[in-house]
Phi, psi and omega in degrees: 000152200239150186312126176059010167249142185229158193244117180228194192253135151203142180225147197281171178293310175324324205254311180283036179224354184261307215294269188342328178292297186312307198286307171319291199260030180254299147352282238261313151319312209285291168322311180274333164323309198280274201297008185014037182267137153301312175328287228280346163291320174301303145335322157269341139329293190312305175295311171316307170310313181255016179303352176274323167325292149299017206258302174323323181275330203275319194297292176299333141325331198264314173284320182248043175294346195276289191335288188321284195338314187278338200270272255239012204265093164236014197199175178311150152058027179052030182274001169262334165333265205317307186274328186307304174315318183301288169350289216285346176283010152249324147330296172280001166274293179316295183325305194272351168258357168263020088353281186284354178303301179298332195279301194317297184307309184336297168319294203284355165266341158244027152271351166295291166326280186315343185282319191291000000 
C-alpha cells in the first residue's frame, strides 16, 4: 500500500437501496396488515386502480422536467418538484380515469338506446 492510499469496499447507494426495497415493502405490507386501519388500505386500492393513469401522467412529467423544474425548484434536490409533481400527478390520474369512467358509461348508455 502506498503512502496516504488507502483501499476500501464501496458499495454504491443505489444498489443498496434497490437490495433493500423488495424486503421494505414486504415490512411495510406485513405492518399495515398487523394494524387493521382501513385509510392506508382504501389508498392503496384507490392507487392501484388507477395506475395506468397515473403511470401516464407521471411519463409527461417526467418528460417535461427541464419545462417543470425552474416554476417549482424550491428546495435541496429538487424535493418540493417531487412531491408537488406527485401529488398533483395522482390527483390528476384520478380525475382523468373518472373521467374516462364517466364517458364509458355515457357510451354504453347510448349504445343501449340505439339497440331499442
Amino acid at each position: 500500500m502506498g503512502a496516504g492510499i488507502r483501499r476500501g469496499f464501496y458499495i454504491n447507494f443505489c444498489y443498496i437501496a434497490i437490495s433493500m426495497l423488495m424486503p421494505g415493502c414486504l415490512l411495510l405490507s406485513w405492518l399495515l396488515d398487523g394494524l387493521r386501519i382501513a385509510g392506508p388500505h382504501r389508498f392503496l386500492r384507490l392507487l392501484g386502480k388507477n395506475s395506468l393513469e397515473i403511470y401516464l401522467l407521471n411519463v409527461v412529467f417526467t418528460r417535461e422536467f427541464d419545462t417543470l423544474a425552474p416554476l417549482l425548484d424550491h428546495g435541496p434536490r429538487c424535493l418540493f418538484f417531487s412531491l408537488s409533481c406527485w401529488t398533483l400527478n395522482i390527483l390528476l390520474g384520478l380525475a382523468l380515469h373518472r373521467g374516462i369512467e364517466a364517458a364509458k358509461a355515457r357510451l354504453s348508455c347510448r349504445r343501449e338506446a340505439a339497440r331499442r
